[in-house]
C-alpha positions, 0 to 999 in steps of 0.5 A, spaced: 712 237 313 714 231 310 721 231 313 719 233 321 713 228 322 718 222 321 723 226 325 718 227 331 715 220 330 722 216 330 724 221 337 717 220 341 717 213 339 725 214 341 724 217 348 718 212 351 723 206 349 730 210 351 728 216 354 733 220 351 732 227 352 736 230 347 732 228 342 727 233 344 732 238 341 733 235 335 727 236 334 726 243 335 732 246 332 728 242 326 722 245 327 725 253 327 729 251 320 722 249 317 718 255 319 724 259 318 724 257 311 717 255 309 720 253 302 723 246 305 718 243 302 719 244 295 723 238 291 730 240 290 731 241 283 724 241 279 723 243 272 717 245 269 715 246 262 710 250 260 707 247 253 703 252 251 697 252 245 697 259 240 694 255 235 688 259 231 682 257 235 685 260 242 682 266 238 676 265 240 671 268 245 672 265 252 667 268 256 668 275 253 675 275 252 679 271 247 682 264 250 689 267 249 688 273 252 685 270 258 690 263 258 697 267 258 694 273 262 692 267 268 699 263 267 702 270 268 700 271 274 701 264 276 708 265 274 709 271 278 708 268 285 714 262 284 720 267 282 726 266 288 724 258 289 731 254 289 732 248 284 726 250 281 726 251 274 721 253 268 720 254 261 715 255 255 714 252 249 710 254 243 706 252 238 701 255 232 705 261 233 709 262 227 705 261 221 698 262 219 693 257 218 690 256 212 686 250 210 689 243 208 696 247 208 697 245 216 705 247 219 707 240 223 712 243 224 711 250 228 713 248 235 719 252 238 722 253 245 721 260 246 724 261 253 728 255 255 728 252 262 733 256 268 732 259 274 730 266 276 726 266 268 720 268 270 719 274 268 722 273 261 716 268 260 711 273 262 714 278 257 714 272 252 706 270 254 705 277 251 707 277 245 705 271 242 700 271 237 694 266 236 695 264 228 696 257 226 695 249 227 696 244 233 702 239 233 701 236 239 704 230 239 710 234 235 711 239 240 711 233 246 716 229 242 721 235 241 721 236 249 726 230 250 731 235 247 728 241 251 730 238 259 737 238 261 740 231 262 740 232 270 737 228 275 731 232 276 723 232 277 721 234 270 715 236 269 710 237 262 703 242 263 700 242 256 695 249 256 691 246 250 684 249 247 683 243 242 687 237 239 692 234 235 691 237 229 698 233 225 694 225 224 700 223 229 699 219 236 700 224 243 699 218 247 703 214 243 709 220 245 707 221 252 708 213 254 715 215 251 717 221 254 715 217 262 718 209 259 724 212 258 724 216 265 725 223 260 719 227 264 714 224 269 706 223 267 705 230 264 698 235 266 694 238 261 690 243 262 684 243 257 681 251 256 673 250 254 674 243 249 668 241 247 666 235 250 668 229 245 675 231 246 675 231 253 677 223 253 683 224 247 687 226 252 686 223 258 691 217 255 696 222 255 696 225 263 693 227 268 687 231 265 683 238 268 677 241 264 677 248 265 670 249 262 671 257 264 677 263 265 676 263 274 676 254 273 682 255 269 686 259 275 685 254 280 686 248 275 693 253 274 695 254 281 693 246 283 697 243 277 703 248 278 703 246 285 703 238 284 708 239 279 713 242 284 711 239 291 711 231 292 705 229 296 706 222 300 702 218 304 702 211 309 698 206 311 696 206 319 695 199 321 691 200 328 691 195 333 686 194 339 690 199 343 689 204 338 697 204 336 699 204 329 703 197 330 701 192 325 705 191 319 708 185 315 703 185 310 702 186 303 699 192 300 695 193 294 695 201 290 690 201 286 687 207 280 680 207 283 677 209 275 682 204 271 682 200 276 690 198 274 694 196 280 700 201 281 704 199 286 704 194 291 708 191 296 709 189 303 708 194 310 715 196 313 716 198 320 723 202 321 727 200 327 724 206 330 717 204 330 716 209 323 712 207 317 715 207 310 712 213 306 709 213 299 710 218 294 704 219 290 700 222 285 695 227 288 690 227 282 687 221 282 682 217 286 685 210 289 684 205 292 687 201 297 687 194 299 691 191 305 692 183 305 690 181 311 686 175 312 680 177 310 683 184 306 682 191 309 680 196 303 678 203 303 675 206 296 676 213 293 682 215 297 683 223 296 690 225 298 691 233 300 696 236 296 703 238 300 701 234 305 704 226 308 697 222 307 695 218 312 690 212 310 687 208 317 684 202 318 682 200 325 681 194 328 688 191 324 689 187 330 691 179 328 691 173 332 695 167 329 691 161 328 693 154 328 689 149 327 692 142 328 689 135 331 689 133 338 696 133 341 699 137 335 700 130 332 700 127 324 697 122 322 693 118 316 691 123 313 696 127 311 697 134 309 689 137 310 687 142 306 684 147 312 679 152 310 678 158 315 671 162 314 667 168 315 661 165 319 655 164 315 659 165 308 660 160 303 667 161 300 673 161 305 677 166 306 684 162 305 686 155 305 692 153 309 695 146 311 695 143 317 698 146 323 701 152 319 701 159 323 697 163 320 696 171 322 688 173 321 684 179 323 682 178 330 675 176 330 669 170 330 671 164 323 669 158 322 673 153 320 673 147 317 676 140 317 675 136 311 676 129 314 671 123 315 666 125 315 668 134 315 669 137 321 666 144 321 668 149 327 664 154 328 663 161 332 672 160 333 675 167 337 681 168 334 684 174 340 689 179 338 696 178 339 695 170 342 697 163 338 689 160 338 689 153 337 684 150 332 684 143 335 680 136 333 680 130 336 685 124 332 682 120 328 680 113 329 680 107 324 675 102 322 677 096 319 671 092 314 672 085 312 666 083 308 666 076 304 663 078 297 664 085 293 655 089 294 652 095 294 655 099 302 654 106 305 658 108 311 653 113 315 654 118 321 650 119 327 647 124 324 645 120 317 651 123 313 655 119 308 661 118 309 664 113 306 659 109 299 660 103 295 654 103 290 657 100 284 657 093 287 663 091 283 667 093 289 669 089 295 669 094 300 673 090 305 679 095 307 682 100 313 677 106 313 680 113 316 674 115 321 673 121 326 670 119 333 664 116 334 657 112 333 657 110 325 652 105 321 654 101 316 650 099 312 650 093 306 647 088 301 652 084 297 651 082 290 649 076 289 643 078 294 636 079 291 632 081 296 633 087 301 631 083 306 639 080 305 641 087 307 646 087 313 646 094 318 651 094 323 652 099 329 661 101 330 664 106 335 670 109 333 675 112 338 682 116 337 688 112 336 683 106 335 682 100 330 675 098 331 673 090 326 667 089 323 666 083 318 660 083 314 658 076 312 655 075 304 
């Protein structure tokens, strides 16, 4: 119901902005359409080949009856409930089914397209399913390769489900065949449907496409109804931003999908609003577990994002709301020190979040940071409320100068009120005469020359240092 959400969504925001009734009729004409014909859903023009596996081994006994038996006797009845849906196509092909295996004389070649894809052909592939004969090998890759030539040439979802009880059996690379097919946009990431493999061969076919391991025949029906159901229903989902009203309306902020198991990014970009206060919808695989990262600052994440089949997803992240920090000197005037470097903070927490220039904008989730100066000496705010929706100043008071005039060069510490360093000279080849940037307040210069021998000869001088300021302070040898 995809189509209907968006609709209702963009005509309630439409009626609390314009107050335009007739919207409310658009949507119920919708509605009636959409409960009149429950297939709307459905992608126009999906194609589905089947590629199914009649090699040798799928003789063997699965549970009390012979694999073969089971997988075409299951697909069967899976087929029979998607005869009559408009654009949807289905065909099968077959592999191991024409000639006999015989050891080391392998035939790489059988694979052939039994019933080709068109509407309506349910039942020819259900008549075709029970005439086949499990007798040969498994050119897995083979039969993938030859399905570029089995899709026609009209823009369509087009869909491999691979029904396979072993692996390729021919020495060539499946994997290497599937990247092809999607590379070259022929069909989407196939579905493979694994009936009974042993466990060793489970992880060769995860590189091909989406894996399911039917490890038994009532496993392997509902594996077929969700594969078959995915490969005919897009599924979707948005990302729900939630401010500190409860409304979905924070939005302009980069976005990151990733495979939870891989770890491989698959998508990013930038959270949209329409104009009508919708938000734009993903289509997405429904197979794997993602995660889902929002950039704000500090990121928004959720792990093990599952979404429902046929369904618009939402994902949620409460507490969205940001507040716009702004951290400048008093007056919001330039000075001495240039282009700071300022870094904001969690409370208590070592490495800044971000580090932006002085008096930039920065959007940041509403709550408590700390943030950090890096002038002489640094200034650290700390416990800083930065409130939804508002501009929050950082301020700090200008800087103030100290302007040192001292005879000879000698061994010198410039020290705050609290016993910091600020400023050092401990070469003693250095002259420290020169114009120093300081924050306000009480300061002690301490310092020795050179050519002085003793500690007794060392100088220590109180100074204040107020904004906007030059305070003198000459040092005798």
């Amino acid at each position: 119901m995809l189509a209907f959400s968006n609709i209702e969504k963009q005509c309630t925001i439409t009626l609390r902005r314009l107050g335009l009734m007739a919207c409310l009729l658009v949507v119920y004409v919708f509605a009636q359409g959409q409960r009149e014909n429950p297939q709307a859903e459905v992608k126009d023009n999906t194609h589905i080949l089947f590629v199914f596996d009649a090699s040798n081994s799928m003789n063997a006994f699965w549970k009390g009856k012979r694999k073969i038996e089971v997988a075409t006797s299951l697909l069967s009845e899976s087929l029979a409930s998607l005869y009559g849906i408009p654009g949807l196509k289905l065909g099968l092909r077959v592999y191991g089914h024409q000639t006999k295996f015989i050891q080391g004389e392998q035939d790489c070649e059988d694979t052939e397209l039994i019933v080709p894809l068109a509407e309506g052909n349910n039942l020819l592939i259900q008549k075709a399913l029970g005439r086949i004969q499990a007798r040969g090998t498994t050119p897995i890759a083979r039969s993938l390769e030859r399905t570029a030539e089995d899709f026609p040439t009209e823009d369509a979802r087009k869909v491999i489900v691979l029904i396979t009880d072993g692996i390729e059996a021919c020495d060539e690379d499946p994997c290497a065949v599937s990247r092809m097919l999607q590379e070259e946009g022929i069909v989407v990431k196939p579905f493979i449907i694994g009936i009974g493999l042993e466990e060793e061969y489970k992880d060769t076919f995860r590189c091909v496409g989406h894996f399911f391991d039917a490890a038994d025949p009532e496993t392997f029906q509902q594996v077929l109804d969700i594969v078959i159901e995915q490969a005919m229903l897009d599924t979707s989902f948005e990302v729900d931003l939630i401010d500190g009203r409860g409304e979905a309306l924070v939005t302009n902020v980069a976005t990151s999908l990733y495979d939870s198991n891989s770890g491989e990014l698959l998508e990013r970009f930038i959270h949209t609003l329409g104009p009508f206060g919708e938000i734009d919808t993903i289509p997405v695989d429904p197979i794997p577990t993602y995660r889902v990262v929002v950039h704000t600052v500090p990121p928004l994440e959720r792990n093990d994002v599952r979404f429902t089949p046929r369904h618009h997803n939402h994902v949620r992240f409460e507490n969205a709301g940001q507040g716009t920090v702004i951290p400048q000197f008093a007056r919001g005037e330039r000075n001495a020190y240039g282009n700071l470097p300022i870094s904001i903070y969690l409370p208590a927490k070592a490495t800044p979040l971000v580090t932006i220039a002085l008096n930039e904008r920065l959007k940041v989730l509403a709550g408590e940071y700390d943030v950090l100066f890096p002038t002489y000496p640094p200034v650290l705010l700390e416990g800083i409320q930065i409130k939804e929706g508002q501009d929050n100043p950082v301020i700090i008071p200008q800087p103030g100068y100290l302007q040192l005039d001292a005879a000879a060069a000698g061994y010198g510490t410039i020290l705050s009120e609290e016993g910091l360093v600020v400023y050092k000279w401990d070469v003693g080849t250095q002259n420290p005469s020169g114009r120093y940037l300081l924050q306000p307040g009480n300061y002690t210069v301490v310092y020795r020359s050179r050519s002085a021998r003793s500690m007794a000869f060392s100088q220590s001088k109180q100074i204040n240092i107020r904004s906007g300021f030059t305070t003198h302070l000459s040092l005798n040898g």
